[in-house]
C-alpha positions in Angstrom: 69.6 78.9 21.7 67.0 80.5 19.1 70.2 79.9 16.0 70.4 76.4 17.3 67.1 75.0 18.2 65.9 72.7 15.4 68.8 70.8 16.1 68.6 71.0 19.9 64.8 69.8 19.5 65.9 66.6 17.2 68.2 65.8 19.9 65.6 66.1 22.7 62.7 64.2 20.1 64.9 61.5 20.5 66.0 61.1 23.9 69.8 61.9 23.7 71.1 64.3 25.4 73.8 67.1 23.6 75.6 69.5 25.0 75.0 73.2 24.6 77.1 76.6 25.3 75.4 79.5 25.2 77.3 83.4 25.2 75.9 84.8 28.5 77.7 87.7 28.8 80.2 89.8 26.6 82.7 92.7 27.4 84.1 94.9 24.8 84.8 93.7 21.7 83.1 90.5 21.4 82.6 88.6 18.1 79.2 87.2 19.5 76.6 88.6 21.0 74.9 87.4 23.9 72.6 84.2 23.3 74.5 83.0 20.6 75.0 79.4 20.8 76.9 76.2 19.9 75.2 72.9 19.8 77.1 69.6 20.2 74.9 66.5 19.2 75.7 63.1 20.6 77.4 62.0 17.2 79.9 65.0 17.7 78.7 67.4 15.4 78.8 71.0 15.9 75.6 73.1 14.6 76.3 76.9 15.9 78.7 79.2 16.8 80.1 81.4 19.8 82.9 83.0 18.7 83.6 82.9 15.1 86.2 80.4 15.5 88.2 81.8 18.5 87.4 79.6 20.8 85.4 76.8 19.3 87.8 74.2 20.0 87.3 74.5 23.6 84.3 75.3 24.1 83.6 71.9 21.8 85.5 69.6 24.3 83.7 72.0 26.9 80.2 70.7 25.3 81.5 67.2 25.3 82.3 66.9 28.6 79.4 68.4 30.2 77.3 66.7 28.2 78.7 63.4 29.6 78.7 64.4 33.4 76.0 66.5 33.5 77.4 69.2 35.5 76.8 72.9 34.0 80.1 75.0 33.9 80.7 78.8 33.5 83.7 80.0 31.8 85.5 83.1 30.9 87.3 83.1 27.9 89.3 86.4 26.7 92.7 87.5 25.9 93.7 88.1 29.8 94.0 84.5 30.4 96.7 82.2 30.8 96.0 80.1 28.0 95.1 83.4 25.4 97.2 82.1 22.6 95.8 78.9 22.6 91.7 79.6 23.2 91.6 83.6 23.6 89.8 86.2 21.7 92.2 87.6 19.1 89.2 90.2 18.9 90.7 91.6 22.1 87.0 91.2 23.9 85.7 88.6 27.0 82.9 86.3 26.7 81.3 84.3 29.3 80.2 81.0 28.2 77.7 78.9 30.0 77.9 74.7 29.0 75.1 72.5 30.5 74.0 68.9 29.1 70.2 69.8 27.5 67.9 66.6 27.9 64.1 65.6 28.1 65.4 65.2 32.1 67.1 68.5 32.2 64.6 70.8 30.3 61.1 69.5 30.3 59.8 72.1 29.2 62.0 72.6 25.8 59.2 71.7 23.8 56.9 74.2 25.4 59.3 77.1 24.2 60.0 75.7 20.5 56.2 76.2 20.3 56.0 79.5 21.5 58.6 80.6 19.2 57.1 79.2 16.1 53.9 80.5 17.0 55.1 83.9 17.4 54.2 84.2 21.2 56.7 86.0 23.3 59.1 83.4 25.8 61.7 83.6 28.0 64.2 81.5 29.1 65.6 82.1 32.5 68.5 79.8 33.4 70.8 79.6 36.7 74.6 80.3 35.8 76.3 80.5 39.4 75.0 79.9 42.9 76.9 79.5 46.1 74.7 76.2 45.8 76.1 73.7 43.1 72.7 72.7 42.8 70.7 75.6 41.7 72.9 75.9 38.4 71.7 75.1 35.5 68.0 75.2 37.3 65.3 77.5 34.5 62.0 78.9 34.7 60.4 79.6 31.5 58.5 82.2 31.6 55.5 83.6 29.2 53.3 86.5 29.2 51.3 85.3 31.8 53.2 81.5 32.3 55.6 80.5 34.5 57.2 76.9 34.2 60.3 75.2 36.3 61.7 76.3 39.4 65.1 77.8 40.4 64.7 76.8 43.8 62.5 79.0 45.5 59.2 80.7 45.7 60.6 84.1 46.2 63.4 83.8 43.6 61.1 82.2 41.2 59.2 85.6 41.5 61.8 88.1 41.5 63.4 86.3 38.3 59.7 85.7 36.8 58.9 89.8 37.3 62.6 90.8 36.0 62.3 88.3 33.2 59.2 89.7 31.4 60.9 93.3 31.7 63.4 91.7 29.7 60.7 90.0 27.1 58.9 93.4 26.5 62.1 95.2 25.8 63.6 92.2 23.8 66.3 91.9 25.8 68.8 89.2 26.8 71.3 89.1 29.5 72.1 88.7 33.0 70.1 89.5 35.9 72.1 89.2 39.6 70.8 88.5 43.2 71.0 87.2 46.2 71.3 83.4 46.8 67.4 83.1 47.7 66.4 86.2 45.0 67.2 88.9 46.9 67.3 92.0 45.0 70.7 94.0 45.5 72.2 91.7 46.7 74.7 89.2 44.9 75.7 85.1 44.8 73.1 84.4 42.5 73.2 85.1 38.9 70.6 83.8 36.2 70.6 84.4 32.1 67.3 85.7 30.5 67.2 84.5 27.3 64.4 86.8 25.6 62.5 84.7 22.2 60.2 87.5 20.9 59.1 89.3 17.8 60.3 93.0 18.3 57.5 95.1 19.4 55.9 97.1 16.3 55.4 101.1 16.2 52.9 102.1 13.5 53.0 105.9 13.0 50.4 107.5 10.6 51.2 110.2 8.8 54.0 111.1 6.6 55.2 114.1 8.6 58.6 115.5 9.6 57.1 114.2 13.4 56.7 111.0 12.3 60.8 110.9 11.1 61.6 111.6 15.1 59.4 109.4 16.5 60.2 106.3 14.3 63.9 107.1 15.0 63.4 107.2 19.1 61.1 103.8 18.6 63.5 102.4 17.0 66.2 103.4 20.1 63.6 101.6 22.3 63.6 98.7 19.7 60.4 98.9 18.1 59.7 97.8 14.4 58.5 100.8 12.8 56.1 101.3 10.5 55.6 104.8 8.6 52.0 104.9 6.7 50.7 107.6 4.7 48.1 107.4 1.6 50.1 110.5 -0.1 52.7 108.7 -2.2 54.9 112.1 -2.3 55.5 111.9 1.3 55.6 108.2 2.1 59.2 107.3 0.7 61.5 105.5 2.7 64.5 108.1 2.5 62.5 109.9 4.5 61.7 107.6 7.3 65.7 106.0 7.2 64.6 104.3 10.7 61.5 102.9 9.6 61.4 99.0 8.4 58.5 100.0 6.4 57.2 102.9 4.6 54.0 102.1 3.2 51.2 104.0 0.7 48.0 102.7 2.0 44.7 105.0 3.9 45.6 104.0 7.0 42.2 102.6 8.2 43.0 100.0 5.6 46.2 99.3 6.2 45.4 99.2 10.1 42.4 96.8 9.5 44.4 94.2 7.1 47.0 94.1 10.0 44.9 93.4 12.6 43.4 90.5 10.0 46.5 88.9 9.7 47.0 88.8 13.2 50.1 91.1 13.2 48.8 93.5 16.3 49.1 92.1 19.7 49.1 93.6 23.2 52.9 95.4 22.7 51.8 97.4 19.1 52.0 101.2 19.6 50.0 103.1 17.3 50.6 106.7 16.7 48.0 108.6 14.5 50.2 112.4 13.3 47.8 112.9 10.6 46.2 116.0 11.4 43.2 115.6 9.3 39.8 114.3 10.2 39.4 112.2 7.0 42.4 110.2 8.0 42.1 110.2 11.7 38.8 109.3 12.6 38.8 106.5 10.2 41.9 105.0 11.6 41.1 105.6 15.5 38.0 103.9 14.4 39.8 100.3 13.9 42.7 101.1 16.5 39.8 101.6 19.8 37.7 98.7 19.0 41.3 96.2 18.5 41.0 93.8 21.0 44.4 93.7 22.3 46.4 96.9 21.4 49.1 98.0 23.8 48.8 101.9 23.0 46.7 104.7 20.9 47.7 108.0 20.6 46.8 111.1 18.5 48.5 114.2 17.8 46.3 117.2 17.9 45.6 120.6 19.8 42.6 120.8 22.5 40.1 122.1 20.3 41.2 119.0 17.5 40.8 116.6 20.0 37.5 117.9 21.2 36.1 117.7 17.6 37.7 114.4 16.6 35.9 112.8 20.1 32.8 114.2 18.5 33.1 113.0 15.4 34.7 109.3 16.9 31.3 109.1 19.6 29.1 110.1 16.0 30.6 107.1 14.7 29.2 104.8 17.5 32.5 104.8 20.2 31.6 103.8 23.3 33.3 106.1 26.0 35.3 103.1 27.3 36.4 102.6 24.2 37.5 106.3 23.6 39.4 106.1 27.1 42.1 103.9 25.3 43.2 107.1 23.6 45.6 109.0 24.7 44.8 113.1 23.1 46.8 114.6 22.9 49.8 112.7 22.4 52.5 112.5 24.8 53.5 113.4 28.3 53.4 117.1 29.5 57.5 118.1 28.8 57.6 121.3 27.4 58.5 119.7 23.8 58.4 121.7 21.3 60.9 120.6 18.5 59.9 117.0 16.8 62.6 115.7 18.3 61.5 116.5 21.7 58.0 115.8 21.2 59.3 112.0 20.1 60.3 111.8 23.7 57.6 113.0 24.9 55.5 110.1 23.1 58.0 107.5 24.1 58.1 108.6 27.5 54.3 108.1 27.5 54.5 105.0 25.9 56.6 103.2 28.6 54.7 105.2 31.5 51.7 103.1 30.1 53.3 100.0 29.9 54.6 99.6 33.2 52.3 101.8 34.9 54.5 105.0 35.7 52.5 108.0 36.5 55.0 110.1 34.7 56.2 112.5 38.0 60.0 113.1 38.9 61.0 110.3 40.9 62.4 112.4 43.4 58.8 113.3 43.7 57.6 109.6 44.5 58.2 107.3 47.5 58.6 103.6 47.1 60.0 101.4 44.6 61.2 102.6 41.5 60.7 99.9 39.2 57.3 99.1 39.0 56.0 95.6 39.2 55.3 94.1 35.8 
C-alpha cells in the first residue's frame, strides 16, 4: 500500500472509493514482493504495480469490480492455472493477490496510518484475507507501538493478531500470519496480512575494527541499518564495512549526540561501543545511558575494562540506574571466540533483550516459546 498511498489518500480525501490489490503472498519466483500494490481510482486509472505487467490486466478488472460490490476477493494467480497463458506468471512463480474496495466507510482509520508513516512512527496494517465467515474478510486492525485501532471480530483474535503484528513491526516484516477462526493459534481457517510501515531498525557500531565488519554483516541479516563510526579516517572506509549503509569519520560522542538531536534514535537503535579505548568509550557511553529512549547499549571489553570504564562512567556523574542499561561485556555467554562468532553472540543478546528471552536452551525452559511482545 506504502508505493500507492498518496493516491489511495486523494481518493479517500474525497469520498470515492477505489479499488486496491495488494501482493499478500508470493512462491518462488515472483516478480513482486509481498505488499506491493496496484491502485485503481474511480476514473480508471492505474497508479501501482503487482506483477510487472503479468497479470495487470486482471487484476485491473479484479480492482474494478470489487470496488463496485464491495466484496474483498483472494486470488491465486501463477502458471499452474487454467487460464496461464492468458493472466499467468511467465516468471514461472505464484502470487496471491488480495482486492477489497478502500473507502472512508471501509478503512477509517487510513488517515491515522498515512500520518504515522510520514511521521516516521512504526504502523501496521493487519487486514483479514479468508475466514470461514464471509464477513470477517477484509476486516483490519491497525496497530502501533502501543495502539491498536479496528476490530477483526473478536477480543481474543484482535489480541493474538495485535501481539503477532508488532513482532512483525520490530523485524520489518510483511506477510501472512494463520489461525483459527476466533484466533486460535495453531490452528487454521483464519488468515490475516500484516502489512509492516516502518523505518528499518538502526545498528550503530563504534569502532573501526575487524569485530565491527561481523557484527554489521549479522545486523544487517536481522535487518538493521548499520552504521560503522570511527574518528581514525584510515580505518573508517566503507570497503571495509561492505554491509554497513554508512561509514562515518566523526568521535563518536559527537556523532552519537547530533543523532540523537535530530531525532534519529528511537526505542529499536542498538548501539555497540568496540572501541577498546577509554577516550572513546566513556565519552560515548556517556550520551548512549542518559538517551531517553534507546533500545540497547553494549560495550566490548574484558572484566577488568569494564570494572575501570564503570569507574570512570560513575566519575563522570552516572547514576547506577543509568549504568544498568549497559550491557559489559557484550554479548551472551557462547563460547565465541572468532568475530564472527562473537557477532552472534551480540545479536543473540540483542533479541534476548528485545523480547525478553533469558538466553537458556529452550529445552531447558517450560512454557511458551515465543514470548509475549
Amino acid at each position: 500500500m506504502r508505493d500507492v498511498l498518496d493516491e489511495l489518500l486523494a481518493v479517500w480525501q474525497t469520498g470515492g472509493t477505489a479499488g486496491l490489490a495488494t501482493v499478500v503472498r508470493t512462491m518462488r519466483s515472483a516478480p513482486r514482493p509481498p505488499g506491493a500494490a496496484m491502485l485503481v481510482s474511480p476514473d480508471g486509472s492505474v497508479t501501482g504495480s503487482v506483477s510487472g505487467g503479468c497479470v495487470e490486466s486482471a487484476v485491473y478488472e479484479a480492482a474494478v469490480g470489487v470496488a463496485a460490490s464491495g466484496r474483498p476477493d483472494l486470488q491465486r494467480y501463477g502458471v499452474s492455472d487454467d487460464d496461464a497463458f492468458a493472466v499467468g506468471l511467465t516468471c514461472g512463480g505464484t502470487i496471491d493477490i488480495f482486492t477489497e474496495a478502500v473507502s472512508q466507510q471501509t478503512f477509517p482509520h487510513l488517515q491515522d496510518v498515512a500520518d504515522d508513516i510520514a511521521a516516521h512512527r512504526a504502523v501496521a496494517v493487519a487486514t483479514v484475507i479468508a475466514h470461514p465467515d464471509r464477513a470477517w474478510v477484509g476486516r483490519r486492525l491497525v496497530i502501533g507501538a502501543d495502539t491498536t485501532q479496528g476490530s477483526v471480530g473478536s477480543a481474543r483474535a484482535d489480541d493474538a493478531i495485535a501481539d503477532d503484528a508488532r513482532g512483525f513491526l520490530a523485524a520489518g516484516r510483511t506477510g501472512v500470519l494463520t489461525y483459527g477462526p476466533d484466533g486460535q493459534r495453531q490452528d487454521a481457517g483464519m488468515e490475516v496480512f500484516v502489512a509492516s510501515h516502518a523505518p528499518r531498525p538502526r545498528m550503530l557500531v563504534f569502532g573501526a575494527i575487524d569485530f565491527a565488519s561481523a557484527l554489521a554483516a549479522q545486523a544487517a541479516l536481522l535487518g538493521y541499518r548499520v552504521t560503522v563510526c570511527d574518528a581514525r579516517p584510515v580505518f573508517a572506509t566503507a570497503p571495509r564495512f561492505p554491509a554497513a549503509e554508512d561509514v562515518v569519520v566523526d568521535w563518536p560522542h559527537r556523532y552519537l549526540a547530533g543523532e540523537a538531536e535530530r531525532g534519529a534514535i528511537d526505542a529499536r537503535t542498538a548501539i555497540c561501543v568496540l572501541t577498546h579505548d577509554a577516550k572513546f568509550d566513556v565519552p560515548v557511553l556517556e550520551v548512549a545511558l542518559r538517551l531517553p529512549e534507546v533500545g540497547y547499549v553494549g560495550v566490548m571489553g574484558s572484566r577488568r575494562t569494564h570494572d575501570d570504564r564503570l569507574r570512570r562512567l560513575r566519575e563522570a556523574g552516572l547514576t547506577d540506574a543509568e549504568l544498568s542499561r549497559l550491557s559489559s561485556p557484550i554479548g551472551l555467554d557462547l563460547g565465541a571466540r572468532t568475530p564472527e562468532e562473537t557477532a552472534v553472540s551480540i545479536a543473540a543478546e540483542i533479541i534476548a533483550r528485545r523480547w525478553g528471552g533469558g538466553g537458556r536452551p529452550l529445552a531447558e525452559t517450560d512454557g511458551r516459546i515465543h514470548h509475549p511482545s
